[in-house]
N, C-alpha and C positions, 0 to 999 in steps of 0.2 A: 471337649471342645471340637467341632468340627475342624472339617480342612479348610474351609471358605470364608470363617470367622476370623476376624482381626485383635476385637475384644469386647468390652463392655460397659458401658454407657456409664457415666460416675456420675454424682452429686456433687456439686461446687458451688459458690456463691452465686456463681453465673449463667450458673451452668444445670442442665439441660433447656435451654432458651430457645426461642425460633429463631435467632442468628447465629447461636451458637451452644456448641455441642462437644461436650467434654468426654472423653474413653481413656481403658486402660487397657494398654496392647498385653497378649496374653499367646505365650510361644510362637510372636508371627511378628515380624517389621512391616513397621508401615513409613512412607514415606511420603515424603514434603508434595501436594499436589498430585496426590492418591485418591480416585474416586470412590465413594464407597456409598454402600445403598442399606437402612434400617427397614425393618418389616413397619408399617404404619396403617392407621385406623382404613385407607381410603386407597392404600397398594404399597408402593416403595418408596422410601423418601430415597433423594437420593442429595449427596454430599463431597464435598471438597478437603482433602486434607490441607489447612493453610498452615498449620506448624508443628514441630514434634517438638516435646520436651523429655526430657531426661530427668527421673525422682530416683533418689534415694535419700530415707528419713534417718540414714545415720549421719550424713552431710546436710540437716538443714540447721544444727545449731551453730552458730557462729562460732561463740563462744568455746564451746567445747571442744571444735576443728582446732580452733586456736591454741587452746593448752596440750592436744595430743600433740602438736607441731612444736610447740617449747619446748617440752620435756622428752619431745624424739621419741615417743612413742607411733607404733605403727598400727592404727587403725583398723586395718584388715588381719592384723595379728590377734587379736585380742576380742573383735566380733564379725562375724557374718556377713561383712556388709555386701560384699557381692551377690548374697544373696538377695538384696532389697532393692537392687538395681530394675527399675521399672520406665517403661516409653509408655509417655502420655500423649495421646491426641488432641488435637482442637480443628474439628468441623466446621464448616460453615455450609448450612443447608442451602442447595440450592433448589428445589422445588421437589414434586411429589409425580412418580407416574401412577395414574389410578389404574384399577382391576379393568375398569373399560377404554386403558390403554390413550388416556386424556392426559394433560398436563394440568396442576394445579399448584398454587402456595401452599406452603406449611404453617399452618394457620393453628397449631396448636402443639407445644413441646413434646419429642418421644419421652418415655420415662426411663429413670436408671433403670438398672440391670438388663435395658432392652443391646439386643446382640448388636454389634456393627460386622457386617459383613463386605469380604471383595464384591465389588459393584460387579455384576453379572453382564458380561459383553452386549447382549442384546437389549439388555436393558435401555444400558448406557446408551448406545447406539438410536435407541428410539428417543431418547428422553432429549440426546444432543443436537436432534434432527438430521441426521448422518444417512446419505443416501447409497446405495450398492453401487448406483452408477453414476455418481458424482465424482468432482472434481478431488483427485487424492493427493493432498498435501505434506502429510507426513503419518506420525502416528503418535496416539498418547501411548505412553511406557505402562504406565502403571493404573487399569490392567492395561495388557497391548491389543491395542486396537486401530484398524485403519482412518486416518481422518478425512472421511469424502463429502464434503459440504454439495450440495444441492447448487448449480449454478445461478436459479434465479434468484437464491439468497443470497448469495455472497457478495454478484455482482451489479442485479437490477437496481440495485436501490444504492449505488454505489458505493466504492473502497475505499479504505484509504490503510496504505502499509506506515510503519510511523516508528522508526527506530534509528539510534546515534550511530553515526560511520564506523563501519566495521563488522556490524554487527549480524547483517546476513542481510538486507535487505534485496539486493541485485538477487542475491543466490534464490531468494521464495519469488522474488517474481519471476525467474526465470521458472522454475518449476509450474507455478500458473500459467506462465506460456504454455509452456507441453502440455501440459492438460487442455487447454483449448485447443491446441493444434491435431492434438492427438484426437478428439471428439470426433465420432462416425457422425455421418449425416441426417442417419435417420433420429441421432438426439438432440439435434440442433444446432448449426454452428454459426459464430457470432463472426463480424471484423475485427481485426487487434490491429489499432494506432498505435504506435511509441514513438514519445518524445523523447531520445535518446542524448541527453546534454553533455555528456562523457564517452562514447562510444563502448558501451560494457554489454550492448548486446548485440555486435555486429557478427560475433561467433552463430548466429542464427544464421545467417546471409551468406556464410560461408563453407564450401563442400567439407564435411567431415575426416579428416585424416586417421583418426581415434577407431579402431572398427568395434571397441567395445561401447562407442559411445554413440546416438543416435542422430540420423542427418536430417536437419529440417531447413536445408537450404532452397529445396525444390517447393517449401512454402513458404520462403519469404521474399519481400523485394527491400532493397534500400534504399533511400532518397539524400544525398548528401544533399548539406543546404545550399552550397554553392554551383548545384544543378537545377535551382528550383528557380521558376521565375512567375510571379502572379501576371495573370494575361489584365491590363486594367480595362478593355471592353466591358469585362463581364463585372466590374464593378458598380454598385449603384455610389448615387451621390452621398448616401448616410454612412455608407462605409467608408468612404474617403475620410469625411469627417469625420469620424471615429479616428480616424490618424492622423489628423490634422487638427490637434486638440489646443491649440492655440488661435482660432480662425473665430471670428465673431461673427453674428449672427450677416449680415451684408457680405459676408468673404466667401461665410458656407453656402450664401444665395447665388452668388456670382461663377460659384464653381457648381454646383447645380445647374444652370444656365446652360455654362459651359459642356455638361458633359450630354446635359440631353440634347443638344445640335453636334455633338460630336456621333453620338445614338443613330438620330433621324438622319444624318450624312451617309453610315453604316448601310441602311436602309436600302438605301437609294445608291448602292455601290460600291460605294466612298474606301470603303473596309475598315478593318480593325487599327484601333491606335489605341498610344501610350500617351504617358506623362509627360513626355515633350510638347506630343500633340494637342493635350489638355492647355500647356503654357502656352503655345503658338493662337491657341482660340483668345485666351484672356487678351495676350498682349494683345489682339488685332481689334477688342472690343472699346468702348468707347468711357469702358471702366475709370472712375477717377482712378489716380495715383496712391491716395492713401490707402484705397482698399485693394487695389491689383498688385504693388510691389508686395504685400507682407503676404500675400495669398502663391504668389509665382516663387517668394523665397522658400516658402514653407515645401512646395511643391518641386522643388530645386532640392531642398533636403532630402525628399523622399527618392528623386533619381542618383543621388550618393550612394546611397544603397545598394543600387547594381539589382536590386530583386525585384523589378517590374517591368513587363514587356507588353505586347501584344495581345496576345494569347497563355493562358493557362499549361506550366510545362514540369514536371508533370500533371494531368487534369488527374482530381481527387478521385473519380469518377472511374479511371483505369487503373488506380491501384488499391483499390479497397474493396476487399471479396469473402465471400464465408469462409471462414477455416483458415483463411491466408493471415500473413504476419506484415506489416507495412510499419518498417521503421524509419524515422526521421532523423536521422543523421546532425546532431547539431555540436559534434566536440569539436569542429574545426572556428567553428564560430564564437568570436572573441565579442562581436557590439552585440549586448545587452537585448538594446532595444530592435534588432533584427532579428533575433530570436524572438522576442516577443511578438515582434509580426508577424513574422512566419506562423508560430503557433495560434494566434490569432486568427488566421485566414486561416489554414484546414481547419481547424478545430469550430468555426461557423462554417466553412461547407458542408462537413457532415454532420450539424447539427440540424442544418437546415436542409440537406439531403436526407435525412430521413422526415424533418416535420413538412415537407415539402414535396409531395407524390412518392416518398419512399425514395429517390433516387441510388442511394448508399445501404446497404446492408445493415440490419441490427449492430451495433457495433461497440467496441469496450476503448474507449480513450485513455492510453497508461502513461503520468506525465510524471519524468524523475524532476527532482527537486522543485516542486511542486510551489514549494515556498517562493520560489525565487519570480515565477510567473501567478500566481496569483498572492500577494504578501498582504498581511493582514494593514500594513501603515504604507501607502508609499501615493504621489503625486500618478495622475490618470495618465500620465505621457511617458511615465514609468512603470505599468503596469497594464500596455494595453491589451494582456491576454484572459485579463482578470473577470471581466464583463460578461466575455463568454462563457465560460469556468462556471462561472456562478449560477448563470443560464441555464448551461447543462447541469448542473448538481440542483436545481429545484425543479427543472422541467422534464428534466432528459428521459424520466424511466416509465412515463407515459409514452414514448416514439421507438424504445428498444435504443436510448442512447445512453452509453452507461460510460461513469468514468473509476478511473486507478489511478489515488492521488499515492504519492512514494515521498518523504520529506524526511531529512532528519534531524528538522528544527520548525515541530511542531505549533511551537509559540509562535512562529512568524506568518503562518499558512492563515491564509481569509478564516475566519471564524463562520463566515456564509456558507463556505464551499466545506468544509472540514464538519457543520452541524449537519449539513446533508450526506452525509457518509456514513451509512447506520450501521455498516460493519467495518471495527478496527481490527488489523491485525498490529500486535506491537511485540518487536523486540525487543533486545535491551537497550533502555533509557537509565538515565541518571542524572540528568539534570535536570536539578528541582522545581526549574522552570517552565520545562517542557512536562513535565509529569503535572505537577500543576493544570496546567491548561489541558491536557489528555484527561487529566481526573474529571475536570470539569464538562468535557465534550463526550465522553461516552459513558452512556447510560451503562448503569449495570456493576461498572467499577466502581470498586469500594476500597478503602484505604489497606487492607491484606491481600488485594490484588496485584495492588502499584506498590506494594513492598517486594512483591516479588518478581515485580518486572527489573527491578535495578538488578537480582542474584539471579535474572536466565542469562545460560551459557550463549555463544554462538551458534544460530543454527535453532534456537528454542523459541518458542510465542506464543502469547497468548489472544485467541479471539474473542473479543466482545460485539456483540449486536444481535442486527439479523438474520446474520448467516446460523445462530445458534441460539440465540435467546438467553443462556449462560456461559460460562466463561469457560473457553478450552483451552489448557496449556499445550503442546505440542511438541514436537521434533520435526523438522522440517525434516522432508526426504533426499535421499540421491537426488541429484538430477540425471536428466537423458541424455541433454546435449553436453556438444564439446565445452570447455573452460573457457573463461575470455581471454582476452590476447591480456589484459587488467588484473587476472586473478595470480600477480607476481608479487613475491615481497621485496623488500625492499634492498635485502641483499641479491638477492635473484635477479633483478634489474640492473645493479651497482655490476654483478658479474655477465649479462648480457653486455652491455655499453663496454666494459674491456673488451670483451672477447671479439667484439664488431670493430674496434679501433685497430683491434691485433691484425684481425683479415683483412682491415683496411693497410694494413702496415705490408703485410707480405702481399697485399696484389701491387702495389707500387712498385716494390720491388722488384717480384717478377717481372712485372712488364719494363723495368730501368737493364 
């Protein structure tokens, strides 16, 4: 037996199948999610380890295990059995490279005693569509190799990462960050938006203390949301409306009215106004009462907010650049539905910054809890980020507008927005609910996939789509940058909070 051989193809009821492919390991371990490549009529088939089993035919009769165990006899005393001890594999083929270096289906069974061998790195590599200078995410183990997906597949046609809390999801998109940020010019570099709802990437934004660890503060900006203000000039009247999803067709007329002589005032001098200014035109018009007070209240709601001014602060326009990082600051923000506005409004200026003279750079839209602003069940005045979301997830990757959905409650995420996302990556899940609905939303997954997304460790994933066209398991890599202020446990925080109470104790005193 060679050195590169694993074993040799058996006969089973089921087995040598075109889904499935049964072997007998033969002085070499093979492991769970092991690729491996058969010689085939048309070049390499190439294949998945989905399980290992363990034979030995002196333990398969019940019965007999049973009375050596009554009568206390010892098994291994008496015959060989360790010598019968055998690892069996179960494949599942995943497609074929031809001798002319083509992809094809396996469209007809290899035969027993045909050899399984280690999948041959370059193989693999072609077969997985893995690029030299692609975006590198981690590495499969077995064999080891680098995982660098090609960026127009991973992210043109957009993402979505999809794993239960804890489970590494902050940690691989931060690694996607670096890879983009890291990207030279001459290969092309995109915008990175983040919608940041917890504050777990503000270690971006911030000078690096760590000298083993890499500073990418001098590419990023951050936008807290309580420094943002929408200029409402530059609003049209359909966008209002959009926010004002309780206004009837004469209220939405009325504030149209409204704001194009608030426009042609601009014009002619007058300058830039707000929402006040908007209510000061209604009330002076000759508007009946039933339709002016619910239109001025509605509008009265919107200046609670505190998030509308004048003019655009910051404008989208100055902080979204090639290779730069632009994150959205929104953990200090407790209302809901100001979030939802806020992401609303950037998320159509640079939709329409790019479908729109190109104003905005090609760009990658990364929204965490993804679910929460665009949810698959929820009223329009609860969900006013959802609209655009979905815009961009069917339109976007004609304009170079791409998005990065992050959720880890899948089942709740727009079914719209989540079927336009042709490349998954998934962590570990276990709830048969979300697995469920991920079975159903990505091609390619098959029921021995999603068994073994519940047994990946932390840090491990699998990609399905178009970043690959078959299913890659993973090990996410190191990252670059520093840790988050977030990446503490929970005794680690319980002993922060003393230790700050302590220093709060003796500066008191000192200074008494």
């Amino acid at each position: 037996m060679q050195e590169n051989e694993f074993g040799i193809v058996i006969s089973t009821e089921d087995s040598p199948s075109t889904s499935k492919i049964s072997f007998v390991c033969i002085n070499k371990v093979v492991h769970k999610g092991q690729y491996i490549q058969i010689n085939y009529s048309q070049g390499k088939l190439i294949g998945l380890v989905v399980d290992v089993l363990k034979r030995n035919r002196y333990f398969e009769n019940n019965e007999s295990i049973k009375e050596f165990e009554l009568n206390n006899i010892n098994i291994f005393e008496q015959f060989p059995a360790n010598e019968w001890e055998f690892l069996e594999g179960i494949i599942k083929p995943l497609g074929v490279l031809t001798t002319e270096n083509r992809f094809a289906r396996s469209t007809l069974p290899v035969s027993p005693g045909d050899k399984v061998e280690v999948c041959d790195k370059e193989v693999l590599s072609k077969f997985l569509h893995f690029k030299e200078d692609g975006l590198n995410l981690g590495e499969i183990e077995n064999p080891s190799l680098q995982v660098t997906f090609d960026l127009d597949r991973l992210l043109q046609k957009h993402l979505a990462i999809l794993a239960q809390s804890g489970a590494g999801k902050s940690y691989l998109t931060s690694v996607i960050l670096e890879e983009l940020l890291d990207r030279p010019e001459d290969k092309g570099r995109i915008a990175i938006f983040l919608v940041d709802t917890h504050g777990e990437y503000s270690n971006f934004s911030e000078p690096c203390k760590d000298k083993e660890k890499k500073d990418y503060s001098n590419k990023t900006i951050k936008i807290k949301s309580s420094d943002i203000k929408i200029g409402v000039t530059g609003l049209s009247d359909h966008f209002l409306s959009n926010l004002l999803t309780v206004l009837s067709a004469a209220q939405k007329r009325e504030l149209s009215i409204a704001i194009k002589k608030l426009t042609e005032d601009k014009k002619h001098g007058a300058g830039p106004f707000d929402l006040k200014d908007i209510i000061k035109e209604i009330e002076a018009s000759d508007i009946k009462d039933t339709i002016s007070k619910p239109l001025i209240n509605a509008l009265y709601e919107l200046t609670e907010l505190h998030l509308f001014g004048k003019v655009d602060s910051p404008s989208v326009y100055d902080v979204v650049h090639p290779g730069k990082l632009t994150i959205l600051d929104l953990s200090m923000e407790i209302n809901q539905k100001k979030k939802q506005l806020i992401l609303f409004y950037f998320a159509h200026k640079l939709f329409h910054g790019r479908v729109n003279k190109e104003k905005v750079p090609p760009f990658l839209l990364v929204v965490e809890e993804a679910h929460q602003f665009a949810p698959e069940m929820a009223q329009k005045d609860r969900a006013l980020a959802k609209g655009i979301l979905e815009t961009i997830a069917r339109e976007g990757r004609k304009f170079g507008a791409c998005l990065c959905l992050i959720s880890q409650r899948p089942v709740r995420l727009s079914t719209t927005v989540l079927s336009q996302a042709n490349t998954h990556i998934i962590l570990r899940i276990t709830n048969p609910y979300d697995l469920k609905h991920i079975g159903e939303s990505s091609e390619g997954l098959d029921s021995k996939s999603i068994e073994m997304i519940t047994s990946l460790r932390v840090g491990e994933a699998l990609v399905v789509g178009e970043a690959s066209n078959y299913p890659v398991f993973f090990k996410v890599r190191h990252k670059k940058s520093q840790d988050s202020i977030l990446d503490v446990t929970l005794s680690g925080l319980a002993k922060n909070y003393e230790n700050k109470k302590e220093e709060e104790k003796n500066d008191i005193e000192s200074f008494l």
